[in-house]
C-alpha positions in Angstrom: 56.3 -8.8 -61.9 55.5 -10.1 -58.6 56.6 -13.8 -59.4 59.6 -12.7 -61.2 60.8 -9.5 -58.7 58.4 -9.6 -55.9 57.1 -6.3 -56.8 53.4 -5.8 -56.3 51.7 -3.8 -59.5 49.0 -1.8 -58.6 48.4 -0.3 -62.4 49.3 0.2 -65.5 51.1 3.2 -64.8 53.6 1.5 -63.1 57.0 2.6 -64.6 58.2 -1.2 -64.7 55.3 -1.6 -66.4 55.6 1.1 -68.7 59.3 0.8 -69.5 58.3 -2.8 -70.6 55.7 -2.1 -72.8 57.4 0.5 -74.9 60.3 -2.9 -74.9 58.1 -5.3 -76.1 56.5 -2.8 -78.9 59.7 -2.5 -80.4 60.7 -6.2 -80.3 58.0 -7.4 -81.4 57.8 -5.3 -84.7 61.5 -6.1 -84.8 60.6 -9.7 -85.0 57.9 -9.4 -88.2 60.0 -11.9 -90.6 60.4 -9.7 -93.9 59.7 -6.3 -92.5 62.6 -4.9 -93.3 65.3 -4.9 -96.3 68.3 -6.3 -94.1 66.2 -9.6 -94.0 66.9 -10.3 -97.5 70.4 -8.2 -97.7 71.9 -9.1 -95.0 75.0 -7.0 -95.9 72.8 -3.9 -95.1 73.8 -4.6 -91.1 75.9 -2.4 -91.7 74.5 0.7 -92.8 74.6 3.3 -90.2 70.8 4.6 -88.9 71.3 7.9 -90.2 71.1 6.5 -94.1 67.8 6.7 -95.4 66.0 3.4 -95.6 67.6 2.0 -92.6 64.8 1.6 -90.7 65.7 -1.3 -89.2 69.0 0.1 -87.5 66.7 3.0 -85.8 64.4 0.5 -84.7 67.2 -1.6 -82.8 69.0 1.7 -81.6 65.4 3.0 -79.4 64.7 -0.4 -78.7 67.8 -1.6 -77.2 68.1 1.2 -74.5 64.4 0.3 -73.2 65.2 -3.3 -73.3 68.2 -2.7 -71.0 66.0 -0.9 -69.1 63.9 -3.4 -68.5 66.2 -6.0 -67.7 68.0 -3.7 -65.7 66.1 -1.4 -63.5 63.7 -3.9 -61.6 66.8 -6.0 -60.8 68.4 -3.2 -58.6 65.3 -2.0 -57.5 65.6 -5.8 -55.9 68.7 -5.8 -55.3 68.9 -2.8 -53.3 65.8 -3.9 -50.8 67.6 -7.6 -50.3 70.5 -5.9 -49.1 68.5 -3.9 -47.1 66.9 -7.5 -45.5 63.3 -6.1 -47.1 63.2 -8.1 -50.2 59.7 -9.9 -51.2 59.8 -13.3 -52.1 60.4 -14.1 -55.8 62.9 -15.3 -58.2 65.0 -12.8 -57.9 65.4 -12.6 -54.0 66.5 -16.9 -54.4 68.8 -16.1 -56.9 70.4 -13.8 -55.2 70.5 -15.7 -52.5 72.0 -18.5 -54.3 75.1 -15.7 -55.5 75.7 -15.1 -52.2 76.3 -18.9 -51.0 78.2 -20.1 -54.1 80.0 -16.9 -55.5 80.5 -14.6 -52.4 84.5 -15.6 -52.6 84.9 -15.3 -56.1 83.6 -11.6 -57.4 84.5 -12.3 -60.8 82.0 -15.2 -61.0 79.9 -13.3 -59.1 79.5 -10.9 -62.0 79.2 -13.3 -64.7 76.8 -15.9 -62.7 74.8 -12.6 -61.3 74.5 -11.2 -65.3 73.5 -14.6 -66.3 70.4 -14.3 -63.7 69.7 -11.0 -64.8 68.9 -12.1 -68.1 66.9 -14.8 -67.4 64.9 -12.6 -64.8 64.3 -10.3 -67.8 63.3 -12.9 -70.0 61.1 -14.6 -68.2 59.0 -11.2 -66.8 59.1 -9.9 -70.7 58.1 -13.6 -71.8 55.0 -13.3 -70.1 54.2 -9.6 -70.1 52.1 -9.9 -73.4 52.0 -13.4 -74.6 49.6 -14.0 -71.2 47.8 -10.7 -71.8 47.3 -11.6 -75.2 45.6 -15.2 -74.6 43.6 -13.5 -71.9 42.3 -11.0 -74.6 41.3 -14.2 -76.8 39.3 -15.5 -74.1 37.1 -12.9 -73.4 37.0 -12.1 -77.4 35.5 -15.7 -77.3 33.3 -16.0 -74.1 32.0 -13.1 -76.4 31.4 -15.0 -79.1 30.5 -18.7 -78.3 28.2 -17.8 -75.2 27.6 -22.2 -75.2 30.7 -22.4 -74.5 30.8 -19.7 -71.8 27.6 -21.4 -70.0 28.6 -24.7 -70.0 32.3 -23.9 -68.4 30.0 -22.1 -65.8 27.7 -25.3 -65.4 31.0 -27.1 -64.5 32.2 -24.6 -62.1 28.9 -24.8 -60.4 28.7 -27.8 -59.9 32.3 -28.7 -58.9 32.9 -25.2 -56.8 29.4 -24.8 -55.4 29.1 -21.1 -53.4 31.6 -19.5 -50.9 34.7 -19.8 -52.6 36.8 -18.7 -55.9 38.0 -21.9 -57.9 41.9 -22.6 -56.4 44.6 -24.9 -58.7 43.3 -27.9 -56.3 40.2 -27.8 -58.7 42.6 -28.8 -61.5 41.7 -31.9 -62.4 37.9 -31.7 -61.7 37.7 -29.1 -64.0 37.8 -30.9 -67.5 35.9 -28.3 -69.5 37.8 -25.5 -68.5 40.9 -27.4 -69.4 39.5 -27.7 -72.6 39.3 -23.9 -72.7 42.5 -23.0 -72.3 43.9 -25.3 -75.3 41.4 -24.4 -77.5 42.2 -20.4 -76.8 46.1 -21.7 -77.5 44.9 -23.5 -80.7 41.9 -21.0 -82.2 44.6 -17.7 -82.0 47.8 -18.7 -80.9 49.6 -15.9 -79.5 53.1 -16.5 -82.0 51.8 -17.6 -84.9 54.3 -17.9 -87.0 56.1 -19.2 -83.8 60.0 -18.2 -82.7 62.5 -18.4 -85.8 65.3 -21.5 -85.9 68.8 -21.5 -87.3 69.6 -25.1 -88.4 72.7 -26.3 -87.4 73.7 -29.0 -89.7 72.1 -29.4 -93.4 69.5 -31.5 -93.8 66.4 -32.8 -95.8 62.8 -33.0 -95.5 60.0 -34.5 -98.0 62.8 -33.9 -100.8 63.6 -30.7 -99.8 67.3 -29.8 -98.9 67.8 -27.3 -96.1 71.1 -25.8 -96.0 72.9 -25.3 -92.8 72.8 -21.6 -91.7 68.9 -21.3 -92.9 66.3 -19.8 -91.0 63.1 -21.9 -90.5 59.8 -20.4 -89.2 57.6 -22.5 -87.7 54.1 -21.8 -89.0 52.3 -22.3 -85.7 49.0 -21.0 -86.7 48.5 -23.6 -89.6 49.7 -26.0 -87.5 46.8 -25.2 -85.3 44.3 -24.9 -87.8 45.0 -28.1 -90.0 41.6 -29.9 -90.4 42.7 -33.2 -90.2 44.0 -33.0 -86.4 41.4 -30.1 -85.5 38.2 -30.4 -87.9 36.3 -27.1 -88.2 39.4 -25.3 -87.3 37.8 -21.4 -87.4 35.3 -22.3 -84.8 35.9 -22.0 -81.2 35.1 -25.9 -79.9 36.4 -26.8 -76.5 34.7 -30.2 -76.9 36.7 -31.2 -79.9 39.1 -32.4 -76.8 36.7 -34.0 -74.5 35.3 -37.4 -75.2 32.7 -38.9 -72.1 33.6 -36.3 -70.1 37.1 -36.4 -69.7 40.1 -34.8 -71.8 40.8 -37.1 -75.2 44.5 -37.7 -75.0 44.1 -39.0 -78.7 43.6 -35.1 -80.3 46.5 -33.5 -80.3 47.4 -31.0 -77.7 48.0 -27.3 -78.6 50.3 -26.4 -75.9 53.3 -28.6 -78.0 53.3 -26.1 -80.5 52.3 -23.0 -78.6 54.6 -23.1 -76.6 57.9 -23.2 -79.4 60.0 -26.2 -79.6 62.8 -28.2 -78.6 65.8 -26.3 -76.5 64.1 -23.2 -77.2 60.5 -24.4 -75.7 58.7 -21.6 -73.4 60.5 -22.4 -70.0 57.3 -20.4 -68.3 54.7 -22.1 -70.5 53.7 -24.1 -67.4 53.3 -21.0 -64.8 51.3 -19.2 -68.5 49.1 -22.4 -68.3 48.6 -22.2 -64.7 48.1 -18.5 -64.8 45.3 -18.8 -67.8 43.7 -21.6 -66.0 43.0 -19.1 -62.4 42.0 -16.7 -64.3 39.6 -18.2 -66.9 38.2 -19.7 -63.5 38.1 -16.9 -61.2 36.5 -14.7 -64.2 33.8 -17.2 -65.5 33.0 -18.0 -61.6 31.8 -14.3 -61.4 31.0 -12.7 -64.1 29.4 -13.3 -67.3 30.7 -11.7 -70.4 28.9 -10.3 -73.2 29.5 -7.7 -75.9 29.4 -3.9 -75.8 26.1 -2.4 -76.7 25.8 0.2 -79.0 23.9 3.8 -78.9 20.6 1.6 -79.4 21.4 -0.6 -77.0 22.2 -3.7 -79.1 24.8 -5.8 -79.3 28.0 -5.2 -81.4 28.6 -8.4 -83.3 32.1 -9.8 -82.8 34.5 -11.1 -85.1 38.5 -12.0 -84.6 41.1 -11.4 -87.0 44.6 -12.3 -86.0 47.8 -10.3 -87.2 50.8 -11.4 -88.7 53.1 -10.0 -86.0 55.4 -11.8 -83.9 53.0 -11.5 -80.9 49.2 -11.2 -81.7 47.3 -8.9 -80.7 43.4 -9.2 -80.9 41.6 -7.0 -82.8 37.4 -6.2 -82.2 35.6 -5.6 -85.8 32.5 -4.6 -84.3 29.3 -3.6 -86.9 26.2 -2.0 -86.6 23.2 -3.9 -87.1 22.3 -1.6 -90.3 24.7 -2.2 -91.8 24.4 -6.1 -93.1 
C-alpha cells in the first residue's frame, strides 16, 4: 500500500486493507480450475444468478463490486491529496504526475491513459497483498520446522552484520544463505501452484500431443518444483541444495522462473516480492528466533505443512499432541 499509493498501514483494520481482503477471497476461489460447472459448460455463462446451481454467477456478482472497490477507492483517496500538493511518494503520485505533463491538453486521453494506471495500480497492490503474505507464512512454518536451517542463516548474519544494525539490501550479495532461503520457500510451497491459466493462441503440438487453439493450459507449478531430478528430496526444506563452496550454484535450477508465471504474463512485481522476502527473512532471523507454540504441558506442537489446491495457497498448521503418536 505504501509503495503502490503512499498510504501508510498501521493495521489490519485498515479499510483499504479490509476491502482488499474480502477481493482477493473471492478471486481467488473464483480462480480454483474446475470449481464450478460453467468450467466445463461453458454455455452456462449465461444463466442468471438467481437459477439454482449458479454459483458461479453469485460469486462474480459480490466479488466484482469489492474488486472495483479496491481498485477504485485508494486511487482517489490519492488523487484527492495530490491535488491538494499533500500526496506521499509512490506510484501513484508519478503517475499522476506523468497525466498531467503528457495528457493535460487532451481530456479524453486523459481518461483512458488515467484508467489504464488505475488498473495497473490495482493490480500491482492486489498482486502482492497475499502472494507476499503467503511466502512469509511459509517461512516462519519452516524456520519452525528445519531449526538447522534457521541457525545457520543466523550464523551468516552474524558474521556478515555483526551488532548495531538491521541487515539493509547493501547486504545482498554477502548474504548467500539467505538467498538460498528465499528460493527454496518459492520452490518447497509455491504460493500458485498450479500457476496463472494460459489461452493458446495458435494450435500446436507437444510430445505428440495436439493442442488446439483456444485451449486453456495450467501450468502445474508445484510439480515443477518438486520434480526430483532438478530438486532431489523435493518434500524437504534444503536451502543448500543451491549452494556449492559457499556461493549460489547457478547450475540448479532457479525457482523464481516458474514462480513467478511465464512469458508476457510473468509477475511484473516478482522483483520488489523478492526484494521484500529477502528484508524481511533478514530483519526477522537477525532478531528473533522462531519456534513452535507450546501446548498446555508446555511442549512443543509438532509441525507439518500441507498446501491447498487453491489458486493462492494458504498455509495450514496440523499441530498434534504428543499422546497422540
Amino acid at each position: 500500500m505504501g509503495v503502490a499509493y503512499g498510504i501508510k498501514v498501521s493495521g489490519m483494520d485498515n479499510e483499504y486493507v479490509q476491502i482488499t481482503h474480502m477481493a482477493m477471497s473471492s478471486l481467488t476461489l473464483t480462480k480454483r480450475p474446475g470449481i464450478f460447472w460453467v468450467d466445463y459448460f461453458p454455455f452456462l455463462r449465461h444463466v442468471p444468478a438467481w437459477v439454482p446451481g449458479a454459483t458461479g454467477r453469485k460469486l462474480s456478482n459480490f466479488a466484482k463490486p469489492l474488486v472495483y472497490a479496491m481498485r477504485d477507492r485508494p486511487y482517489a483517496a490519492v488523487k484527492s491529496d495530490y491535488l491538494n500538493g499533500t500526496a506521499e511518494p509512490s506510484i501513484a503520485r508519478m503517475m499522476m504526475e506523468a497525466l498531467d505533463a503528457g495528457y493535460s491538453d487532451n481530456m479524453d486521453l486523459y481518461s483512458e491513459q488515467e484508467q489504464i494506471k488505475k488498473d495497473a495500480l490495482g493490480v500491482a497492490y492486489a498482486g502482492g497483498f497475499e502472494t507476499s503474505s503467503s511466502a512469509t507464512l511459509v517461512f516462519f512454518l519452516a524456520m519452525a520446522m528445519y531449526p538447522d536451517v534457521q541457525k545457520k542463516a543466523q550464523a551468516e548474519l552474524d558474521r556478515v552484520i555483526g551488532e548495531g544494525r538491521l541487515p539493509s539490501f547493501e547486504d545482498y550479495q554477502s548474504l548467500p544463505y539467505i538467498q538460498a532461503v528465499i528460493l527454496e520457500i518459492l520452490r518447497w510451497m509455491p504460493v500458485v501452484p498450479m500457476g496463472v491459466v494460459h489461452r493458446v493462441m495458435v494450435e500446436d503440438e507437444y510430445k505428440g500431443y495436439r493442442i488446439p487453439k483456444g485451449a486453456l493450459m495450467i501450468p502445474n507449478v508445484w510439480a515443477m518444483a518438486h520434480d526430483p531430478k532438478d530438486y532431489p528430496c523435493p518434500e524437504q526444506f534444503n536451502p543448500e541444495r543451491f549452494i556449492t563452496d559457499g556461493t549460489l550454484d547457478t547450475n540448479v535450477r532457479d525457482p523464481s522462473t516458474i514462480a513467478f508465471g511465464f512469458g508476457r504474463r510473468v509477475c511484473p512485481g516478482r522483483h520488489l516480492a523478492k526484494d521484500t522476502l529477502f528484508l524481511t527473512i533478514a530483519s526477522t532471523l537477525y532478531v528473533y528466533d522462531i519456534e513452535a507454540a507450546l501446548d498446555e504441558e508446555r511442549k512443543p506442537y509438532a509441525l507439518r505443512a500441507e498446501q491447498t489446491t487453491a489458486f493462492l495457497s494458504q498455509v495450514f498448521l496440523f499441530y498434534y499432541c504428543r499422546e497422540w503418536y
